[in-house]
Legacy VTK file of the C-alpha trace (Angstrom):
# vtk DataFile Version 3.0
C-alpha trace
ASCII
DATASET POLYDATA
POINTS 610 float
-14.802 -59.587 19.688
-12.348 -58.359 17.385
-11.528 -61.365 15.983
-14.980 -61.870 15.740
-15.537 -58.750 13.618
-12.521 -59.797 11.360
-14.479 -62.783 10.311
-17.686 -60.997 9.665
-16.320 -57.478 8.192
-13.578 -56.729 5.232
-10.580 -55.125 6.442
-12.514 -51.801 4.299
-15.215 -51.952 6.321
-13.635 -52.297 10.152
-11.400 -49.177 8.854
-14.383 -47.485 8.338
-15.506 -47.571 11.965
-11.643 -46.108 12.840
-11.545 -42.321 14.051
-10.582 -40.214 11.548
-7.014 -39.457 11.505
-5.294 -36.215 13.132
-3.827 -33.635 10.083
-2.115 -30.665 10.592
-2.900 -27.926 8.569
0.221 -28.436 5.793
-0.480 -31.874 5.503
-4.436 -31.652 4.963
-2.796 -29.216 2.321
0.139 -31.268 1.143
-3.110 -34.286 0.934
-5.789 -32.271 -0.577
-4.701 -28.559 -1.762
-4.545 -28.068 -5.469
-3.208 -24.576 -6.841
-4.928 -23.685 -9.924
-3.316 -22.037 -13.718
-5.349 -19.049 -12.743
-3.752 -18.042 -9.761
-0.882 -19.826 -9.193
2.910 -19.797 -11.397
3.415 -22.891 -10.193
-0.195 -25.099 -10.701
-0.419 -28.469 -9.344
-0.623 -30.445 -6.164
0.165 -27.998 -2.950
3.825 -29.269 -1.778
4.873 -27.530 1.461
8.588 -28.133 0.874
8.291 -25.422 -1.418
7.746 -23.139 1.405
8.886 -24.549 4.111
8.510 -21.051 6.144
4.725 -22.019 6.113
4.512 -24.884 7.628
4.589 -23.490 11.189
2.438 -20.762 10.425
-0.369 -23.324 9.059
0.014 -25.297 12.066
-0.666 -22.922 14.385
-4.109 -23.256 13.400
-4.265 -26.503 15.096
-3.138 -25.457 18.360
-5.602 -25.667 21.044
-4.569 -22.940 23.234
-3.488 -20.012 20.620
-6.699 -17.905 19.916
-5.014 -14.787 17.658
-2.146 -15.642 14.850
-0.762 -12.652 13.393
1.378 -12.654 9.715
3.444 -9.795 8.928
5.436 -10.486 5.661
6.105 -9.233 2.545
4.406 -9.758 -0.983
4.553 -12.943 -2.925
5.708 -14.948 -0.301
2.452 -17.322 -0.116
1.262 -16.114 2.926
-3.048 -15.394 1.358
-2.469 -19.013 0.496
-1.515 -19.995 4.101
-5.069 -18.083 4.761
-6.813 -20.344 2.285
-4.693 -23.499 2.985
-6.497 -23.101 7.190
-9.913 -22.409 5.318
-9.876 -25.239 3.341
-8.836 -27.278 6.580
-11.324 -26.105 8.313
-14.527 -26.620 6.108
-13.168 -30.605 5.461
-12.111 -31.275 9.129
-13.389 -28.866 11.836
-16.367 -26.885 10.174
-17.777 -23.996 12.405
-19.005 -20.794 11.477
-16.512 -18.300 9.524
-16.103 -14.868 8.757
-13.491 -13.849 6.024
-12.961 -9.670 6.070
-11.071 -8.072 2.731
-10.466 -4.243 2.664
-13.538 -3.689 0.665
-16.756 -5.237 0.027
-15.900 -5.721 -4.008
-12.274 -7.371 -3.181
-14.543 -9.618 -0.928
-16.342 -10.565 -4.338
-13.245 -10.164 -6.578
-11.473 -12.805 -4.413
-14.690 -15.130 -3.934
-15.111 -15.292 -8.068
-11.281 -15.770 -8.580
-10.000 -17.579 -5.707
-12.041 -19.107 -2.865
-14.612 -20.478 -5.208
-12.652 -21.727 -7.650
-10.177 -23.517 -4.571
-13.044 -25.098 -3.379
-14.676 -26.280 -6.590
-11.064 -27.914 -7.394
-10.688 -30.125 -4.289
-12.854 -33.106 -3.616
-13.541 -33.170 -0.223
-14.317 -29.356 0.066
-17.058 -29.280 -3.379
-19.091 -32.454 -1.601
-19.232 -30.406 1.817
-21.401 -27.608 -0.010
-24.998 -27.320 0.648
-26.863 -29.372 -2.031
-29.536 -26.263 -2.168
-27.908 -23.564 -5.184
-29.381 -20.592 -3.504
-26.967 -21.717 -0.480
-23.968 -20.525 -1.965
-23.350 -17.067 -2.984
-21.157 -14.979 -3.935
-20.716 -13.279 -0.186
-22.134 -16.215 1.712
-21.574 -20.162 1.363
-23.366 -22.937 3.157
-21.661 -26.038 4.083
-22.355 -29.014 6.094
-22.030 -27.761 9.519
-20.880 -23.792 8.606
-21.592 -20.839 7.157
-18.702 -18.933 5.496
-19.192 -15.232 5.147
-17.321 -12.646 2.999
-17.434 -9.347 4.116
-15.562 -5.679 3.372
-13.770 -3.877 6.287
-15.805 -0.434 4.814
-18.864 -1.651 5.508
-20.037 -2.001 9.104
-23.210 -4.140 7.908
-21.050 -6.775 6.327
-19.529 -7.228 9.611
-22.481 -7.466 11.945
-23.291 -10.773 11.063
-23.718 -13.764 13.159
-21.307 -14.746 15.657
-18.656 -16.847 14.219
-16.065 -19.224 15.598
-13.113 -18.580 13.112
-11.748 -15.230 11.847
-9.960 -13.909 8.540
-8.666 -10.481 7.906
-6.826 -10.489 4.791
-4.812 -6.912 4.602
-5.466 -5.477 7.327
-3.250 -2.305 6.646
-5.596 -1.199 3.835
-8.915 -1.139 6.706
-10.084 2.129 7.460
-9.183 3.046 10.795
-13.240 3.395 11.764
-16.651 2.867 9.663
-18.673 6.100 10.217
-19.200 6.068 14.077
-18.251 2.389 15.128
-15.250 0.739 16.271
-12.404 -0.074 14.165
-13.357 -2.833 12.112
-11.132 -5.532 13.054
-12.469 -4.751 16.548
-15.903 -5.417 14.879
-15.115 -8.294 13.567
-13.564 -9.778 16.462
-16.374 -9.178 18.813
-18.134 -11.742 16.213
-15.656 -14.697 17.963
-16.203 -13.779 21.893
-18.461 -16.100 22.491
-16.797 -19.363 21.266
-13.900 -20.532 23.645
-11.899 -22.593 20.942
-11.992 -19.174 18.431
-9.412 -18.615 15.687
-8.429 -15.012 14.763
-6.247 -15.198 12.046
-4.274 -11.744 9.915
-2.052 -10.831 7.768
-0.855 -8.355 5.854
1.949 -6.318 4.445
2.762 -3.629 7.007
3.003 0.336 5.956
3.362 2.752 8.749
4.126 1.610 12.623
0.787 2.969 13.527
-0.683 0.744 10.937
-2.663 -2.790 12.231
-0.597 -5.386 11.274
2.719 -4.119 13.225
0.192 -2.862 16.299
-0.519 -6.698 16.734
2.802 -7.670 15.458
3.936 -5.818 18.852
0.979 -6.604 20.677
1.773 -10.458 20.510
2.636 -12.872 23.639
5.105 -14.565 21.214
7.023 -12.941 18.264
9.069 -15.286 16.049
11.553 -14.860 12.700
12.760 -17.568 10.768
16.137 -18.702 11.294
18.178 -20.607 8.698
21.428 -22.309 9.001
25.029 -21.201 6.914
25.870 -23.599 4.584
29.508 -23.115 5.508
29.671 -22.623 9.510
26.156 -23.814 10.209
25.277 -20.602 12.630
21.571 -19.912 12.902
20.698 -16.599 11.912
17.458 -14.769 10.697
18.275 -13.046 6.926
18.330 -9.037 7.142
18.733 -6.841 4.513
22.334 -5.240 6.268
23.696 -8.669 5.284
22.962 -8.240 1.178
26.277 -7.280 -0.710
26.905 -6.449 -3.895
30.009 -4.575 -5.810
30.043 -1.368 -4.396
30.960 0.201 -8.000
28.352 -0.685 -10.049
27.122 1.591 -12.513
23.911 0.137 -13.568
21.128 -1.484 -10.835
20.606 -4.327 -13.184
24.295 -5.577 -12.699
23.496 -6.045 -8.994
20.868 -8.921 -10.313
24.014 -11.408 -10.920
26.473 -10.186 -8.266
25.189 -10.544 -5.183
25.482 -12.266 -2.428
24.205 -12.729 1.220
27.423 -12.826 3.800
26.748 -15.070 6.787
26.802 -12.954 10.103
29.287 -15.244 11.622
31.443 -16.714 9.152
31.504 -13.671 6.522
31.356 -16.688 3.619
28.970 -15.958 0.653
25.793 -17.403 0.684
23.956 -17.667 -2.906
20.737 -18.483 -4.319
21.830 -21.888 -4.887
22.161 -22.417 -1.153
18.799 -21.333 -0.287
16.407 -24.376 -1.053
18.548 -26.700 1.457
18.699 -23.960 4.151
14.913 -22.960 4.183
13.846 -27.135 4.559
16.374 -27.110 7.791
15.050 -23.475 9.207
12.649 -22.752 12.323
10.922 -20.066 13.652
12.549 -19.100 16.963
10.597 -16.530 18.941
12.511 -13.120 19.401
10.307 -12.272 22.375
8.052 -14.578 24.803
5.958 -14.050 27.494
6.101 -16.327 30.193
3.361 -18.754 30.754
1.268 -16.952 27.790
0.646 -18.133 24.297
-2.871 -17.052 22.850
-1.613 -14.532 20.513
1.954 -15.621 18.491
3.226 -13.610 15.499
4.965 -14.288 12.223
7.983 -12.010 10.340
8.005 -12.705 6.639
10.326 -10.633 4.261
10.909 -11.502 0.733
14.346 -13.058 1.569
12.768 -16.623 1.911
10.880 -16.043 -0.977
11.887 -19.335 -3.539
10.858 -16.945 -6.098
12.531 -13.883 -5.661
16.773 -14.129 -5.706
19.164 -12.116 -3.060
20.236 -10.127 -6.848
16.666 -8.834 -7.292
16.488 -7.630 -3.947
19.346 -5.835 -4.470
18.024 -4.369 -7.637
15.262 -3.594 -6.386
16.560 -1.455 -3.685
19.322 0.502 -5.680
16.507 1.348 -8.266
14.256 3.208 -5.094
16.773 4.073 -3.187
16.622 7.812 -4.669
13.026 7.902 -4.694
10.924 8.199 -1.129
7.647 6.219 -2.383
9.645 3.647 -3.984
11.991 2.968 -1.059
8.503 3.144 1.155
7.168 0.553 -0.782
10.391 -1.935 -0.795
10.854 -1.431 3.124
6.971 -2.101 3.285
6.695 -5.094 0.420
10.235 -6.506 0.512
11.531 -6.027 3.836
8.223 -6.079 5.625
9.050 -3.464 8.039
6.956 -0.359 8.427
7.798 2.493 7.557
9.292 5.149 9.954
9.399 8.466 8.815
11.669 10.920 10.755
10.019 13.857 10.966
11.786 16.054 13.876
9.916 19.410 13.872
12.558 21.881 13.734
12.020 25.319 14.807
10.576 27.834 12.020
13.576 29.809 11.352
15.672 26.475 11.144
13.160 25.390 9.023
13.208 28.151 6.578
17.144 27.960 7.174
16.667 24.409 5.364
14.139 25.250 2.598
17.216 28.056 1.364
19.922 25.741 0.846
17.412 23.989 -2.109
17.343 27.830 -3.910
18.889 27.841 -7.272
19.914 30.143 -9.253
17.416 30.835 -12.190
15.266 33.333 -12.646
11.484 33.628 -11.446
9.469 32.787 -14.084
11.528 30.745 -15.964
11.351 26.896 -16.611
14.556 25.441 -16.364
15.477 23.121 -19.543
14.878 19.153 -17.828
11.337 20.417 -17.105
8.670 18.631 -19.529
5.856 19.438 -17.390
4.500 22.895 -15.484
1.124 22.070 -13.083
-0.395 24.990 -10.897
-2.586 24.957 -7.352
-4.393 27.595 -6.372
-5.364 28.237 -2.823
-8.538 30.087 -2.789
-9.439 32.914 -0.086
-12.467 35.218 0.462
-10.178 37.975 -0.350
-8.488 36.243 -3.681
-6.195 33.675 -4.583
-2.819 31.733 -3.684
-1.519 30.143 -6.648
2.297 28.413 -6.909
3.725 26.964 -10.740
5.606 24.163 -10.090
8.202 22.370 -13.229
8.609 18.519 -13.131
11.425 16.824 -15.087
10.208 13.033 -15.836
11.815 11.390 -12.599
9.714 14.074 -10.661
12.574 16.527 -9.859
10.561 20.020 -9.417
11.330 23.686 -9.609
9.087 26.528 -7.978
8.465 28.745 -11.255
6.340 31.228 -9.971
4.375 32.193 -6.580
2.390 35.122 -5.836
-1.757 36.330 -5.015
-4.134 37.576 -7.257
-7.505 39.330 -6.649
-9.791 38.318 -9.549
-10.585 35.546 -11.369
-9.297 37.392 -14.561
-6.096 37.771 -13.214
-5.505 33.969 -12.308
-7.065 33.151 -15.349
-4.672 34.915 -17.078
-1.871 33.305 -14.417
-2.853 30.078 -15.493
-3.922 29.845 -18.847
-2.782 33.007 -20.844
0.655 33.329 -20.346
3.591 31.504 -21.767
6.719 30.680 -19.500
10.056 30.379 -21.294
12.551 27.437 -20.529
16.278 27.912 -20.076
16.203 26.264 -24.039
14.121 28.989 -25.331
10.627 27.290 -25.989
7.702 28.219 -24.302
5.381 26.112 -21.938
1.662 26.460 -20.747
0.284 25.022 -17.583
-0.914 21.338 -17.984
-3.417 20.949 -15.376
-4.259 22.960 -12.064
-5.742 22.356 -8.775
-7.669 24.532 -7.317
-9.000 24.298 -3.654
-12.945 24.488 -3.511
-13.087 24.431 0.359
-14.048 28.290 -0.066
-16.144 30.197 -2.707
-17.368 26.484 -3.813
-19.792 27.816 -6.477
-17.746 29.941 -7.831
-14.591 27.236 -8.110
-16.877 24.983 -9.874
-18.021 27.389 -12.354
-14.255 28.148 -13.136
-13.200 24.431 -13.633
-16.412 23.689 -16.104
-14.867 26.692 -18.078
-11.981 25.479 -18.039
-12.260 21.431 -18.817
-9.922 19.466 -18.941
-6.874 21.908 -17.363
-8.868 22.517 -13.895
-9.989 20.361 -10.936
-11.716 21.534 -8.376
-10.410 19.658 -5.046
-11.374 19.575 -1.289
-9.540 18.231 1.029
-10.865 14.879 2.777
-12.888 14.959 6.214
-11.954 11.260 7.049
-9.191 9.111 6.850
-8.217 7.975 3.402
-5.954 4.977 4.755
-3.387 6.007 2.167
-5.434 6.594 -0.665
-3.932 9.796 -2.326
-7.106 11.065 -3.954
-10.452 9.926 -4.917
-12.951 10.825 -7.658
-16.076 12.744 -7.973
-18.944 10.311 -7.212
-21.318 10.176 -11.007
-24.054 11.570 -8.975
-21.725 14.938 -8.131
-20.292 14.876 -11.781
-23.635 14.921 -13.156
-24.921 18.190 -11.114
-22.215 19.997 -10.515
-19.742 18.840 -14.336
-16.306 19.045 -14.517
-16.452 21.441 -12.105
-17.175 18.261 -9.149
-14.631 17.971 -6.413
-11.852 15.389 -6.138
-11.380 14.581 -2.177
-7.848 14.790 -1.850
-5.291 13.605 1.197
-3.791 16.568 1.920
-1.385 15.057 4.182
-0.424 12.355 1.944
0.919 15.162 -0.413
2.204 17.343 2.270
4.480 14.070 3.058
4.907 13.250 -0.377
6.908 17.288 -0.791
8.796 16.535 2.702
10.805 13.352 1.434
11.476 15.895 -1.623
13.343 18.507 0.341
15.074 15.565 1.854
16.380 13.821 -1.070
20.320 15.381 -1.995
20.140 18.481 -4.456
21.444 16.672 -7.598
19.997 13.652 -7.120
16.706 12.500 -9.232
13.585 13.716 -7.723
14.743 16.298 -5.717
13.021 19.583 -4.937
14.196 23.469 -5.664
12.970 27.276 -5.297
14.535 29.834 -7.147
17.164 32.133 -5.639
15.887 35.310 -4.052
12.067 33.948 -3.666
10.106 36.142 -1.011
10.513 35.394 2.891
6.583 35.434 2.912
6.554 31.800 0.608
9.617 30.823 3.312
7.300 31.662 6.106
4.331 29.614 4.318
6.115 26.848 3.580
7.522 26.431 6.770
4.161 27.204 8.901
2.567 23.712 9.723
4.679 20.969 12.118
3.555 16.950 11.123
1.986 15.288 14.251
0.442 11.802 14.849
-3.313 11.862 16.640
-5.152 8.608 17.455
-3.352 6.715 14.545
-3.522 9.375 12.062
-1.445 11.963 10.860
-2.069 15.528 10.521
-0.242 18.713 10.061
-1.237 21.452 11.972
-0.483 25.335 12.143
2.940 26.064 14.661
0.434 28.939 15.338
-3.426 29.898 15.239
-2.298 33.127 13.080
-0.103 31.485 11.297
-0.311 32.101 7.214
-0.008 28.561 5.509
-1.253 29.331 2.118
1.430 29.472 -0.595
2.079 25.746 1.082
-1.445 24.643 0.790
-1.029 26.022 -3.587
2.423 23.746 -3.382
0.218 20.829 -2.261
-2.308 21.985 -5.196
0.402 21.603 -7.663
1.869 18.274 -6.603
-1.728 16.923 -6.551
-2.194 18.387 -10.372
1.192 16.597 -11.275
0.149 13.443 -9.635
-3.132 13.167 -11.710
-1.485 14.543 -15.042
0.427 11.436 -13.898
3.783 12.060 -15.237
6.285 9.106 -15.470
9.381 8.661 -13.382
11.428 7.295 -16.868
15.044 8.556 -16.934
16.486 9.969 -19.958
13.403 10.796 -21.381
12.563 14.656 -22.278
9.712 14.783 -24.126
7.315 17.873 -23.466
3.603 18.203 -23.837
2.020 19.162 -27.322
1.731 22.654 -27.937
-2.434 23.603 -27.546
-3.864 25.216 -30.748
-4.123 29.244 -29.722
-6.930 29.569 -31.592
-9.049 27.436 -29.321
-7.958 30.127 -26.644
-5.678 27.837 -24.844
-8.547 25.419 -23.648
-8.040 21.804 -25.104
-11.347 20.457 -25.417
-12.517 17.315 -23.067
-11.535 14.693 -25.890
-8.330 16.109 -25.943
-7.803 16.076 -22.499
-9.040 12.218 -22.208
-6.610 11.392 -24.678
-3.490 12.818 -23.317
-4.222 12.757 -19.250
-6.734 10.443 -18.407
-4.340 7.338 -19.557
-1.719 8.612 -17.196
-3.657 9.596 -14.066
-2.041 8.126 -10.710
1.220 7.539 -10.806
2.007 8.164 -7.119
-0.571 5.828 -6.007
LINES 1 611
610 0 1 2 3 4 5 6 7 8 9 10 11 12 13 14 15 16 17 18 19 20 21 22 23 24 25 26 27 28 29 30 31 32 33 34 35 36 37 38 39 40 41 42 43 44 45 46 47 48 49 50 51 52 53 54 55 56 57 58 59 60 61 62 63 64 65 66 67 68 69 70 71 72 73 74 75 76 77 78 79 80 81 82 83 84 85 86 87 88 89 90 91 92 93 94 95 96 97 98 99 100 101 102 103 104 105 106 107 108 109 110 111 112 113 114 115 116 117 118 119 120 121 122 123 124 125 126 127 128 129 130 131 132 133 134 135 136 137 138 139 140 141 142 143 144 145 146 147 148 149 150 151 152 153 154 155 156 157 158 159 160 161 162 163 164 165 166 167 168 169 170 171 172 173 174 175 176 177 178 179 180 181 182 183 184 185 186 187 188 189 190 191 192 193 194 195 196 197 198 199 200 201 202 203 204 205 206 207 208 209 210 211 212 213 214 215 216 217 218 219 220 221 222 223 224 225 226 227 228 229 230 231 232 233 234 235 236 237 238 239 240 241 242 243 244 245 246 247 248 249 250 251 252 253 254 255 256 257 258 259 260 261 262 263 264 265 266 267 268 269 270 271 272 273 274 275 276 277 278 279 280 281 282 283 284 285 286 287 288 289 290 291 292 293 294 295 296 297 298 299 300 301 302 303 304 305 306 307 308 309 310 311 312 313 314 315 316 317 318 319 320 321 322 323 324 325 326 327 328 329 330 331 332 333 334 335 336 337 338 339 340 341 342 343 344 345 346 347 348 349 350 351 352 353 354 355 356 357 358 359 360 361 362 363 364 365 366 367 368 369 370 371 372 373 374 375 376 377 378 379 380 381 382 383 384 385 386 387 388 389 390 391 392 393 394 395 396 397 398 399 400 401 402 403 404 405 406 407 408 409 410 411 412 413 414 415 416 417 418 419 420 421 422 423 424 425 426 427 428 429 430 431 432 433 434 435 436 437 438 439 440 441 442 443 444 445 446 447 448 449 450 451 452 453 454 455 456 457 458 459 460 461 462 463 464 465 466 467 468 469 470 471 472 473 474 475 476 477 478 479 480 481 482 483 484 485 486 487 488 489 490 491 492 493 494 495 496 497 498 499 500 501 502 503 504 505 506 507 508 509 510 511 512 513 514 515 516 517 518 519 520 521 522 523 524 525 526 527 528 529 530 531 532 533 534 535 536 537 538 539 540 541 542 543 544 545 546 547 548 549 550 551 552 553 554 555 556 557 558 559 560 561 562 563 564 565 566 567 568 569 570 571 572 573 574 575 576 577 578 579 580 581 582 583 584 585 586 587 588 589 590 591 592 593 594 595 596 597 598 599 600 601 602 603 604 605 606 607 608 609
């Protein structure tokens, strides 16, 4: 018969009648993938020597048995790409029904314009799989032969109650909100959508941020965990890269010079490893699980820091961890986006007096009232009672060192006016300095707050502190509907907690270090008391501080909060060396700069702790 066939049929046209051959992920990718000028530094054919880390990861996706695959790794280290490399696979090879979450519903359409579209309008195979019908392929939804891929946001509940769906993407899963309204989390919601198929595909990833965050919760959770060991070019020992190994000349002046002097030492050998070395030793490395459960293999994860990177060299790791070392967010965001380890803060709640025994040793000795001379910026917060009103003045030098300036209570809105906008507070170099912006809590006497703030544009904002979990998100913006009833005067939701952290790391970092945080000598036990009067505790996921006692008196704190959140919208810049102040407002205009004024000098600067 087959020699038969050979007489009647081409060689072209028996192949055709041959089953389609078996690809793995990286090669479908390494066959088909182009990376496009728009997206990619390095445009051109996909090559998966390039990354050899990924190959593993990719083919995973091909492996009958494992339902959930779970990628915790660091920024730029190609791991959305992975993501789209299995999508792509899947719409040419095994099509079935798809459901791709983002953080939010407009990422969902910001990635769709700018990088699933345009992937799948570059590659062959995937543009003649789309439905012929235009209408069939949206923005949010795309109709192939045999599929249906859906975008969808992780704030919006509707977006996930869609049809079920055999394969599933959660890009970022650290930036979800923990719940939508009154249903489940949702990656919870998204995963129901996959129950029903036996051969489903869960796939996530994302750069971790707290241990209670979702990526490091599955990271845990998984029957397999597994880091990427590489070999020493001198002794050959198999070891996974950690950041204890990174050395550099201990007596370096500048953070730059660390950028061409260091090296990685080999845990066994002690020989240098450089840059040079690492193209060789990532094409020879495997991922070796750290921890396997025996018999089970459903759910496997993936540990990605930047040290595999082919981008990113051992000196600009280096760099980039002397340069945040001195600064809490900064070193957050390098053990988050570097090392791609959450972040564990340490947050042993001492007793109150011990507390208060810790807040003296940050007193200096200037006098209340007085700005000492590195300050360039004063902010205020106001904590507002039935009876009057907390305020604190806090001084920030540029690299967000800060100095209480003055504390107290005042009964009338005259008198904080006055506080606030009136006076003048001399520096320790003799000028004189007027509060930038203040904060002032509108969870009481709300009408009255946002009458104060529209008189006051542009050097008030009336804030409230959020009901529901802002995932991180330090503060968010008056909705146009509440600016346009209510003015300037329209609250900013604020995280409280985020800020109350924020001043913690503060009183942690060394007094004489950059960014550190001071009180003035002699300040009043009752600001002590206040300070010290909530304890940081972790419920369902989420952190809150709480009163050590029902009757405890937590004010002056809640004004300190106020004040960082003014200085964090003022948004003043962590730039060394530089000592510029404010402009001096006109007096004649009665201290109040006008809204175009304020636009032009705060607006541009707004966020810089984000």
């Amino acid at each position: 018969m087959a020699a038969n066939a050979k007489k009647i049929f081409f060689a072209e046209e028996i192949s055709a009648f041959d089953p389609p051959k078996q690809l793995t992920v990286s090669e479908w990718a390494d066959r088909y993938r182009v990376l496009l000028p728009e997206t990619s530094s390095e445009p051109g054919p996909w090559k998966t020597r390039r990354t050899p880390y990924l190959r593993a990861i990719m083919d995973s996706f091909n492996e009958t048995r494992v339902e959930r695959i779970t990628i915790c790794a660091a920024t730029q280290v190609g791991k959305t790409e992975a993501l789209l490399n299995c999508l792509g696979y899947l719409i040419h090879r095994d099509p079935g029904p798809t459901l791709y979450v983002f953080p939010t519903v407009e990422l969902a359409e910001f990635s769709s314009r700018n990088r699933i579209q345009p992937m799948i309008e570059a590659i062959d195979v995937l543009r003649e799989r789309k439905s012929p019908v235009h209408d069939e392929f949206k923005l949010l939804e795309m109709r192939f032969y045999g599929m249906v891929l859906t975008l969808a946001g992780a704030n919006s509940p509707a977006s996930l109650a869609s049809r079920p769906c055999r394969y599933i993407f959660l890009d970022e899963t650290d930036k979800y909100p923990l719940s939508i309204r009154e249903e489940a989390s949702p990656i919870e919601l998204a995963i129901e959508r996959a129950k029903t198929y036996w051969d489903r595909k869960i796939m996530e990833v994302s750069t971790p941020t707290v241990e209670t965050g979702n990526i490091w919760r599955s990271f845990q959770a998984a029957d397999e965990v597994c880091r990427f060991h590489v070999a020493c070019p001198y002794c050959g020992h198999m070891q996974v890269l950690r950041f204890e190994q990174l050395k550099w000349p201990q007596e370096l002046d500048d953070p730059a010079e660390a950028e061409g002097t260091t090296w990685y030492e080999c845990e066994r050998c002690k020989q240098p490893i450089r840059d040079l070395h690492k193209p060789a030793m990532l094409l020879s490395g495997r991922w070796l699980p750290d921890r396997k459960r025996h018999g089970i293999r459903r759910h496997i994860a993936f540990h990605l820091p930047t040290f595999y990177s082919p981008w990113v060299s051992f000196g600009e790791i280096a760099t980039k961890f002397l340069k945040a070392k001195n600064y809490p967010e900064q070193l957050q965001n390098f053990v988050n986006s570097w090392l791609a380890e959450p972040w564990r803060e340490d947050y042993s709640n001492l007793q109150q007096h011990e507390a208060i025994a810790e807040l003296e040793e940050r007193m200096l000795p200037y006098e209340r009232g007085t700005v000492p001379k590195e300050a360039v910026l004063l902010t205020a917060g106001v904590d507002v009672q039935e009876q009057g009103f907390y305020f604190v003045l806090r001084a920030w030098a540029p690299d967000l060192t800060s100095w209480l300036v003055w504390e107290g209570f005042i009964d009338t809105w005259e008198g904080l006016e006055a506080v606030l906008f009136e006076r003048r507070y001399l520096t320790e170099d003799g000028e004189m300095m007027t509060v930038e912006l203040a904060c002032i809590d509108s969870g009481h006497r709300a009408d009255e707050v946002y009458r104060f703030c529209n008189a006051h544009p542009g050097v008030t904002r009336a804030v409230k502190g959020a009901s529901h979990d802002m995932r991180g998100r330090p503060y968010q913006p008056p909705s146009k509907e509440s600016r346009s009833q209510l003015g300037w005067g329209a609250p900013w939701i604020v995280n409280t907690a985020y800020y109350k952290d924020f001043i913690v790391r503060r009183q942690r970092i060394a007094p004489g270090l950059p960014g550190a945080w001071y009180i003035y000598q002699g300040v009043s036990q009752e600001y002590l008391r206040h300070m010290t009067s909530e304890v940081r505790i972790q419920e369902r996921g989420r952190v809150k501080w709480v009163k050590r006692s029902s009757h405890a008196q937590n004010h002056l704190w809640d004004a300190e909060v106020y004040a960082t959140i003014a200085q964090d919208m003022y948004g003043i810049r962590a730039r060394p060396g530089t000592s510029e102040r404010p402009p001096k407002r006109d007096e004649a205009r009665g201290n109040r700069p006008s809204r175009r004024a304020y636009a032009g000098w705060l607006e541009r600067r707004s966020g810089w702790l984000r």
